[in-house]
C-alpha positions in Angstrom: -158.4 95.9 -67.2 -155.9 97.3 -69.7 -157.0 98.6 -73.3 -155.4 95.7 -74.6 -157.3 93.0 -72.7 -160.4 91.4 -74.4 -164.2 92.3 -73.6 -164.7 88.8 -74.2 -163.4 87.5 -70.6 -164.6 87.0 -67.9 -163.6 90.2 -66.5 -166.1 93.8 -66.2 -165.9 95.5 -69.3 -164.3 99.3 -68.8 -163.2 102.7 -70.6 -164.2 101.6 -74.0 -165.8 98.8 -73.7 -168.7 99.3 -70.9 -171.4 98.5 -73.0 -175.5 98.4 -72.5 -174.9 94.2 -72.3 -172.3 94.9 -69.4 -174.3 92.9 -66.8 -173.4 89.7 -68.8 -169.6 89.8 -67.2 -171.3 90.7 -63.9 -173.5 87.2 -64.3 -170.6 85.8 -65.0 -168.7 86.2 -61.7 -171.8 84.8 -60.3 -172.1 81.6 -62.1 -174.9 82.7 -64.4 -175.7 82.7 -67.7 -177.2 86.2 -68.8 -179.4 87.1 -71.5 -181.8 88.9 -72.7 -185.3 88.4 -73.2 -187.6 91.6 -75.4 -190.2 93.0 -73.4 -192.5 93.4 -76.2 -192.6 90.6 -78.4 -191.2 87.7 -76.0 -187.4 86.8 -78.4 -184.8 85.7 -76.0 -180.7 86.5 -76.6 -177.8 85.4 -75.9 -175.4 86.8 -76.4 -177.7 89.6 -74.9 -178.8 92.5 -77.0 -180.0 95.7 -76.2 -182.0 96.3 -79.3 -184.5 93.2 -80.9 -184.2 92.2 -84.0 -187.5 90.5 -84.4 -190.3 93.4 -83.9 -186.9 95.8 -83.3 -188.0 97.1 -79.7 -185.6 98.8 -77.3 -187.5 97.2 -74.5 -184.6 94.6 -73.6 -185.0 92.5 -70.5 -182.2 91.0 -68.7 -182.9 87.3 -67.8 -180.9 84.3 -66.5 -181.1 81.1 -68.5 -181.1 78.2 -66.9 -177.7 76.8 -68.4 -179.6 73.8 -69.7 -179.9 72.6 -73.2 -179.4 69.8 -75.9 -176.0 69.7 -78.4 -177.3 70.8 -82.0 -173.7 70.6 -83.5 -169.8 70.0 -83.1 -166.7 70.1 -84.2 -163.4 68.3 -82.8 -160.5 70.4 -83.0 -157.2 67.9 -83.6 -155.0 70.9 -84.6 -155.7 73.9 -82.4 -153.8 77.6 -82.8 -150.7 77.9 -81.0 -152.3 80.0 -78.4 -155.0 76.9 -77.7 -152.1 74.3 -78.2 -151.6 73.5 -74.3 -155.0 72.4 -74.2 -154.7 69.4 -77.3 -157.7 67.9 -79.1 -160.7 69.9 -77.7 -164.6 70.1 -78.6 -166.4 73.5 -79.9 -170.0 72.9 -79.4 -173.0 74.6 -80.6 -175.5 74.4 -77.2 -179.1 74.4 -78.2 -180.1 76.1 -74.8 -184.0 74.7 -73.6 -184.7 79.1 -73.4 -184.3 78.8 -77.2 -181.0 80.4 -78.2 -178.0 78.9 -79.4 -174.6 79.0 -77.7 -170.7 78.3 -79.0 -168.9 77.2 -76.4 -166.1 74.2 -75.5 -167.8 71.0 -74.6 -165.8 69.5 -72.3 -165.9 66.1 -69.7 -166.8 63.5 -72.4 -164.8 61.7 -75.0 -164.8 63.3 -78.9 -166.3 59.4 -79.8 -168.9 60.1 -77.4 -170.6 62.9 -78.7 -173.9 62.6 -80.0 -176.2 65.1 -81.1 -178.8 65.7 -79.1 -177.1 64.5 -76.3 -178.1 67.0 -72.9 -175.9 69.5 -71.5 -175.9 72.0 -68.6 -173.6 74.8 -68.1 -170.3 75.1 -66.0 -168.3 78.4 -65.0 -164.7 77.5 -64.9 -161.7 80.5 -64.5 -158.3 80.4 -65.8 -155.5 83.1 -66.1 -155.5 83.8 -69.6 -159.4 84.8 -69.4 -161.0 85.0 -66.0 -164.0 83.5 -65.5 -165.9 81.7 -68.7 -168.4 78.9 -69.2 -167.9 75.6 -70.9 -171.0 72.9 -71.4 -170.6 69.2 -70.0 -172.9 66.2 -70.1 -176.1 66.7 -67.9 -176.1 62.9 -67.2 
């Protein structure tokens, strides 16, 4: 990976930015969604982080959610950045995961006037060029 690549992709973290939460790209390439979990007081993470905030511990845990939750909020983006502009009218969801944490990701497989809060989701590892490997949410039924 070059310096100029993003340690948000898909791809291992190196030089600079090989960090304590590393194993998350590594879970990643496996079709897993890593967290963490603290060791002393139970709080679960995602994105994973190596220090609690809730008792603060060091004691992090890595653990692999189960990619399953329920849709707590949305938005429909009709005018996306150039950079996102081959992709057209896409869905930013915030995934309620059934672990307890909340993930941002795309929402994808279901109509914008099908959404519905609450509605199930599971998880789904997809690559593409621009960012290697990454996961998206789509309707669990």
């Amino acid at each position: 990976m070059s310096k100029s690549q993003s340690p948000s992709t898909g791809q291992q973290p190196s030089g600079p930015f090989q960090t304590k939460a590393s194993k998350f790209f590594d879970g990643l390439k496996e079709n897993k969604l890593m967290g963490t979990k603290c060791a002393k007081c139970g709080a679960y993470y995602f994105p994973p982080r190596a220090d609690c905030t809730e008792c603060p511990s060091e004691q992090a845990e890595w653990v692999t959610f189960s990619g399953e939750g329920e849709l707590a909020t949305f938005t429909v983006n009709t005018t996306p950045p150039d950079s996102f502009s081959k992709y057209g009218t896409y869905i930013i969801a915030i995934v309620k995961l059934n672990e307890g944490p909340s993930v941002m990701s795309w929402l994808k497989d279901v109509k914008p006037e099908d959404v519905k809060i609450g509605m199930k989701l599971k998880v789904e590892f997809v690559e593409s060029p621009e960012v290697g490997i990454r996961y998206v949410f789509v309707p669990a039924e």
